[in-house]
The first five atom37 places (N, CA, C, CB, O) and aatype in JSON, in Angstrom:
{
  "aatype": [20, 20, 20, 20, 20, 20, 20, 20, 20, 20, 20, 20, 20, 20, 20, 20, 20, 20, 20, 20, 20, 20, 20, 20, 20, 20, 20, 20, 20, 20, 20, 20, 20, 20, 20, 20, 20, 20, 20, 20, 20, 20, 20, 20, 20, 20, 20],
  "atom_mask": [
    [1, 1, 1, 1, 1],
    [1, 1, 1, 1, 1],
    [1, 1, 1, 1, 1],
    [1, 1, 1, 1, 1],
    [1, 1, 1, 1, 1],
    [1, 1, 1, 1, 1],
    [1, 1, 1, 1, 1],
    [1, 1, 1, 1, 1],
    [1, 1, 1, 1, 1],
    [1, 1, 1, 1, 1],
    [1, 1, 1, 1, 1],
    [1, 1, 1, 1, 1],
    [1, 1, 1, 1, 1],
    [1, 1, 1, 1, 1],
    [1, 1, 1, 1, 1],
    [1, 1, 1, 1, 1],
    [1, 1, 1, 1, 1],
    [1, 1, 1, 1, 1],
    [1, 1, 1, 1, 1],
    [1, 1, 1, 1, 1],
    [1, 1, 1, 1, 1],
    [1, 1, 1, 1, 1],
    [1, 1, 1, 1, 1],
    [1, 1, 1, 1, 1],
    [1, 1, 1, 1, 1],
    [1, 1, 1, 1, 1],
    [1, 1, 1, 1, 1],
    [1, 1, 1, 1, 1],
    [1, 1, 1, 1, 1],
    [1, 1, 1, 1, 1],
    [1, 1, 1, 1, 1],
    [1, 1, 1, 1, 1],
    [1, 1, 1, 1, 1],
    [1, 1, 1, 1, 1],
    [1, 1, 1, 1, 1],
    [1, 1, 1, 1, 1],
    [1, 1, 1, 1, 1],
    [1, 1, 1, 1, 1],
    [1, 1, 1, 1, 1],
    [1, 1, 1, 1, 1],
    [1, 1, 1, 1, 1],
    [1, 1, 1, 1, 1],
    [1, 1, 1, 1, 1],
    [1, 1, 1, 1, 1],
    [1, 1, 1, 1, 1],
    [1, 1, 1, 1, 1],
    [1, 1, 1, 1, 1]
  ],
  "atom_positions": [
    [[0.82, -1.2, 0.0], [0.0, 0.0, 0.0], [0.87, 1.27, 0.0], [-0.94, 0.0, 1.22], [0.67, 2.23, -0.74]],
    [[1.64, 1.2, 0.7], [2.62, 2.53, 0.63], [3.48, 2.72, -0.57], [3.63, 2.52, 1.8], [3.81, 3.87, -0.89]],
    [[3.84, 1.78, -1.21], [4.46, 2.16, -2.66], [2.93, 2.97, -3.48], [5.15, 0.35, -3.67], [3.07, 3.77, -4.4]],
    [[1.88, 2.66, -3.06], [0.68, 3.9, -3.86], [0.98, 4.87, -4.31], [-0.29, 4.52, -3.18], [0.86, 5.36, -5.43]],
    [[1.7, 5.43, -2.72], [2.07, 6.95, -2.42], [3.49, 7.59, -2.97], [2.12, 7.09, -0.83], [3.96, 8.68, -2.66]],
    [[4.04, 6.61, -3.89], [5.08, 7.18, -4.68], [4.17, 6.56, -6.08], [6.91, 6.57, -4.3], [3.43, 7.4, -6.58]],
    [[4.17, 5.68, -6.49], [3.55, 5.44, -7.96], [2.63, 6.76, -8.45], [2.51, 3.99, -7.92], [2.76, 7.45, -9.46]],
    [[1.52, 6.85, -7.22], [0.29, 7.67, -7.9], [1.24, 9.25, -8.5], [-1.26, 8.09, -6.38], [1.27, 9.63, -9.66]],
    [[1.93, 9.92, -7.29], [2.44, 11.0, -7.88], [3.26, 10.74, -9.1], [3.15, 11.68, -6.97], [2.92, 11.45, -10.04]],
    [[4.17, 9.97, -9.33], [5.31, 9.39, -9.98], [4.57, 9.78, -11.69], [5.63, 7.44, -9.42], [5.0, 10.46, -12.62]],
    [[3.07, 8.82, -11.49], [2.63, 8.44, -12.75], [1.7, 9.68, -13.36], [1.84, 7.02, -12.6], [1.21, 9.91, -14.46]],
    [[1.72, 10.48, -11.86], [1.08, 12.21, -12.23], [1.85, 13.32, -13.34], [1.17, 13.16, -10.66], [1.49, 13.86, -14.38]],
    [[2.84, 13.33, -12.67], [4.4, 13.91, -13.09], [4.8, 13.57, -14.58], [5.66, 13.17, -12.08], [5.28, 14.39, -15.36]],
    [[4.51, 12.11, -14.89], [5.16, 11.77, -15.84], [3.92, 11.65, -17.16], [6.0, 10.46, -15.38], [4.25, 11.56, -18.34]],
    [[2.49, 11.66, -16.71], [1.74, 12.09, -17.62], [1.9, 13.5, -18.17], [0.63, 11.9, -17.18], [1.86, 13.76, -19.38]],
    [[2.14, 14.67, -16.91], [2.2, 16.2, -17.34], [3.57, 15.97, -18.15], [2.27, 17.52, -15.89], [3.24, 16.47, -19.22]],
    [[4.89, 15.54, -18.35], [6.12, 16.3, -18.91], [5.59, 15.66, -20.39], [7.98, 15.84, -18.21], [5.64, 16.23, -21.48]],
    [[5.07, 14.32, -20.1], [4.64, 13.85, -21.85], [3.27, 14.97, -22.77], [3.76, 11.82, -21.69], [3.25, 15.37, -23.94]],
    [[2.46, 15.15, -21.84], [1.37, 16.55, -22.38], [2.14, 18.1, -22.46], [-0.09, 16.81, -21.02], [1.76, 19.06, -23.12]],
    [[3.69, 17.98, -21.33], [3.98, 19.56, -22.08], [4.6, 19.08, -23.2], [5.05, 20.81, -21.25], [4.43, 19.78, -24.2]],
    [[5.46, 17.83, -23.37], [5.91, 17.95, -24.85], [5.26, 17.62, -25.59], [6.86, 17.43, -25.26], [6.06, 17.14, -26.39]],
    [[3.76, 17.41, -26.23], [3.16, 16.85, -26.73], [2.45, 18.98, -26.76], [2.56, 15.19, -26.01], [2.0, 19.29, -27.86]],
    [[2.44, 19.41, -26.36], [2.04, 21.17, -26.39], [3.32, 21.39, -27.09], [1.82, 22.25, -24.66], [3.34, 21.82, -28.24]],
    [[4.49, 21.09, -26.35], [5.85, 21.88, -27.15], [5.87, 21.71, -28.38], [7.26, 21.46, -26.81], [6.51, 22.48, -29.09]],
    [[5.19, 20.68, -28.87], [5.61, 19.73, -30.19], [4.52, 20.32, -31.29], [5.37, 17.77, -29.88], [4.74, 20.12, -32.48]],
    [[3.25, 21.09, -30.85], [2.04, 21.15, -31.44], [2.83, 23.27, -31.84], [0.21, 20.59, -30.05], [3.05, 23.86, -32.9]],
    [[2.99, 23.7, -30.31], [3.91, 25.12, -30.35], [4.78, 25.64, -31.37], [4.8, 25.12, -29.36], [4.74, 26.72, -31.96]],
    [[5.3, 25.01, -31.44], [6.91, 24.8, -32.49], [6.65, 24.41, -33.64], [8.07, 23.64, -32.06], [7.55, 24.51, -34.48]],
    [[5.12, 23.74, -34.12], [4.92, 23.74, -35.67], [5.6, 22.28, -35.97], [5.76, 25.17, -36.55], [6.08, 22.22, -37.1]],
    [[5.69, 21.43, -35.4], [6.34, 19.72, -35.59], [5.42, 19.36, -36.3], [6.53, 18.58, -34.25], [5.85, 19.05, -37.42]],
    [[4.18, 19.22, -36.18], [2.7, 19.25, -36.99], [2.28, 19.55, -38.36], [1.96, 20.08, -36.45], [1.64, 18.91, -39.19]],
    [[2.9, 20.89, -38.37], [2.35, 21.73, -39.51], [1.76, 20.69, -41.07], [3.79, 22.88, -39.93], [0.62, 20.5, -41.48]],
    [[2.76, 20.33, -41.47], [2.81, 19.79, -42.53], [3.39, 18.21, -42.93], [3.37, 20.68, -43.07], [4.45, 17.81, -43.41]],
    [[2.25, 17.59, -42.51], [2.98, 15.81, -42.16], [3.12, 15.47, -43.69], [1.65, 14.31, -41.13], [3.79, 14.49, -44.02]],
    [[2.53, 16.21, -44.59], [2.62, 14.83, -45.95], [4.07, 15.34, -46.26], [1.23, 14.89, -47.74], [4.72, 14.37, -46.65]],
    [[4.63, 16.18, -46.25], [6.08, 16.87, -46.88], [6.9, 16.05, -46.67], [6.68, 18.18, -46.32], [7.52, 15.77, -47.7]],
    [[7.31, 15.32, -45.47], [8.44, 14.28, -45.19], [7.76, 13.33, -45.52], [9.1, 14.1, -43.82], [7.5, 12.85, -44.42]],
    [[7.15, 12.54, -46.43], [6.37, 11.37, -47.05], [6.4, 11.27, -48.42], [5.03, 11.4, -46.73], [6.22, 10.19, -48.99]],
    [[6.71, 12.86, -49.31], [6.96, 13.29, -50.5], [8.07, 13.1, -50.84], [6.71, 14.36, -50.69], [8.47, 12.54, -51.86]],
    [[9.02, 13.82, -49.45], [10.41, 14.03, -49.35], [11.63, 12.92, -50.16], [10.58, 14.03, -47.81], [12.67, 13.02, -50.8]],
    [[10.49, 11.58, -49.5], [11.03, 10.25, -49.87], [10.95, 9.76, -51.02], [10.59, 9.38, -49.23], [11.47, 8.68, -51.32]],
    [[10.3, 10.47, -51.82], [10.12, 9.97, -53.29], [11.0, 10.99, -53.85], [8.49, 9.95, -53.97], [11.89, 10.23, -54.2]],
    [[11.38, 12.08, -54.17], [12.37, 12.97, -54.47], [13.72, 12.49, -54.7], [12.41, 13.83, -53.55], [14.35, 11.66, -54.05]],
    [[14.16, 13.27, -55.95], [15.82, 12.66, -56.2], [16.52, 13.64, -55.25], [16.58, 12.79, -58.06], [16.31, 14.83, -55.47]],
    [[17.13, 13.39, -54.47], [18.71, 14.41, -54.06], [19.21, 15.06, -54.96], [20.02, 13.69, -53.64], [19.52, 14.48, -56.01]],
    [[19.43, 16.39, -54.8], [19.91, 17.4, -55.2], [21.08, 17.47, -55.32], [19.61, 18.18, -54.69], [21.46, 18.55, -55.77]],
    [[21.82, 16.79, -55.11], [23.32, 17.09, -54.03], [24.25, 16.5, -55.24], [23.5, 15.95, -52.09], [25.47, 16.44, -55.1]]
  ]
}
Protein backbone atom coordinates (compact mmCIF):
# COMPACT_ATOMS: atom_id res chain seq x y z
CA UNK A 1 0.00 0.00 0.00
CA UNK A 2 2.62 2.53 0.63
CA UNK A 3 4.46 2.16 -2.66
CA UNK A 4 0.68 3.90 -3.86
CA UNK A 5 2.07 6.95 -2.42
CA UNK A 6 5.08 7.18 -4.68
CA UNK A 7 3.55 5.44 -7.96
CA UNK A 8 0.29 7.67 -7.90
CA UNK A 9 2.44 11.00 -7.88
CA UNK A 10 5.31 9.39 -9.98
CA UNK A 11 2.63 8.44 -12.75
CA UNK A 12 1.08 12.21 -12.23
CA UNK A 13 4.40 13.91 -13.09
CA UNK A 14 5.16 11.77 -15.84
CA UNK A 15 1.74 12.09 -17.62
CA UNK A 16 2.20 16.20 -17.34
CA UNK A 17 6.12 16.30 -18.91
CA UNK A 18 4.64 13.85 -21.85
CA UNK A 19 1.37 16.55 -22.38
CA UNK A 20 3.98 19.56 -22.08
CA UNK A 21 5.91 17.95 -24.85
CA UNK A 22 3.16 16.85 -26.73
CA UNK A 23 2.04 21.17 -26.39
CA UNK A 24 5.85 21.88 -27.15
CA UNK A 25 5.61 19.73 -30.19
CA UNK A 26 2.04 21.15 -31.44
CA UNK A 27 3.91 25.12 -30.35
CA UNK A 28 6.91 24.80 -32.49
CA UNK A 29 4.92 23.74 -35.67
CA UNK A 30 6.34 19.72 -35.59
CA UNK A 31 2.70 19.25 -36.99
CA UNK A 32 2.35 21.73 -39.51
CA UNK A 33 2.81 19.79 -42.53
CA UNK A 34 2.98 15.81 -42.16
CA UNK A 35 2.62 14.83 -45.95
CA UNK A 36 6.08 16.87 -46.88
CA UNK A 37 8.44 14.28 -45.19
CA UNK A 38 6.37 11.37 -47.05
CA UNK A 39 6.96 13.29 -50.50
CA UNK A 40 10.41 14.03 -49.35
CA UNK A 41 11.03 10.25 -49.87
CA UNK A 42 10.12 9.97 -53.29
CA UNK A 43 12.37 12.97 -54.47
CA UNK A 44 15.82 12.66 -56.20
CA UNK A 45 18.71 14.41 -54.06
CA UNK A 46 19.91 17.40 -55.20
CA UNK A 47 23.32 17.09 -54.03
Amino acid sequence: MDILFVLIPLSVVLALVVLAGLWWAVYRGQFEDIEEEGRRIFEEDKE
